[in-house]
C-alpha positions in Angstrom: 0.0 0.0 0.0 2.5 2.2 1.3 4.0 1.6 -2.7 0.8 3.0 -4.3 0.6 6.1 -2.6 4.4 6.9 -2.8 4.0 5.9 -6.9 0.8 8.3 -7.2 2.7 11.3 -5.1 5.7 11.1 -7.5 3.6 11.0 -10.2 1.6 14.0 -9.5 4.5 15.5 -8.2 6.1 14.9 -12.1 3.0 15.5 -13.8 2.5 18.9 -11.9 6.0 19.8 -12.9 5.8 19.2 -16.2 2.7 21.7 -16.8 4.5 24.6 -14.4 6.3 26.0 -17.4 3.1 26.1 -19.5 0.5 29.0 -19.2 -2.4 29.1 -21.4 -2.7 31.8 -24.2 -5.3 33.8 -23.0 -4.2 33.5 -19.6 -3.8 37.7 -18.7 0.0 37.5 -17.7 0.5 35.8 -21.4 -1.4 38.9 -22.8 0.6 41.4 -20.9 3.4 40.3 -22.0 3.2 39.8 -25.1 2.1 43.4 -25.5 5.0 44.6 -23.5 6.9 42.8 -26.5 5.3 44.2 -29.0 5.8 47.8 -27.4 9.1 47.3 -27.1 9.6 46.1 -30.8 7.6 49.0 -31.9 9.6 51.4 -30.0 13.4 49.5 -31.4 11.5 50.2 -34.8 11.2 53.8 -34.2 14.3 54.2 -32.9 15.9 52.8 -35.7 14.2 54.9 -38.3 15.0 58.1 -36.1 19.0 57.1 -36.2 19.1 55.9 -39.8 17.1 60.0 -40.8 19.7 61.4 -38.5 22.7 59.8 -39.9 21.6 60.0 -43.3 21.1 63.9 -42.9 24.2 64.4 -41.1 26.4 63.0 -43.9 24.7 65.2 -46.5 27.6 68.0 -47.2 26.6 71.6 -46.4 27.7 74.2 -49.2 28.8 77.4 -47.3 30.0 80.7 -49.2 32.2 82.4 -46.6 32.4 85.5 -48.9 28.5 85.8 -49.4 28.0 89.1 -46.4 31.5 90.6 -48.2 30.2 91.0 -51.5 28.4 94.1 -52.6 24.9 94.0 -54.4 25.1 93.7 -58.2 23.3 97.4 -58.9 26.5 98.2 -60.3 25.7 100.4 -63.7 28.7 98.6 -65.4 27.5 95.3 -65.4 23.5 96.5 -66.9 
């Protein structure tokens, strides 16, 4: 007797074990995080995009005329 019970409290013990790890889909701590997952993907996106603009803009070469306040308006009556 003493056999039985110490056979059906491992195997309970086992079984019990082996469905710890295992929550069901809709159970609300699934949900939660799976939407916490999802935010978080979203927001890598975003942040992606945002350094891939700013690179891309930074790179772009910026034409400055250092001589454009010196030079005098073309009102000249030489040049008409």
């Amino acid at each position: 007797m003493k056999r039985v019970i110490a056979t059906a409290v491992a195997l309970s013990a086992l079984s019990g074990l082996a469905y710890a790890g295992e929550l069901p889909k809709d159970d609300p701590l699934v949900i939660l995080d799976n939407e916490k997952k999802q935010e978080h993907k979203a927001i890598d996106q975003q942040y992606q995009r945002a350094l891939r603009s700013t690179t891309e803009k930074a790179s772009d070469p910026v034409r400055v005329d250092p001589w454009a306040n010196m030079r005098g308006a073309d009102d000249s009556k030489a040049k008409k």
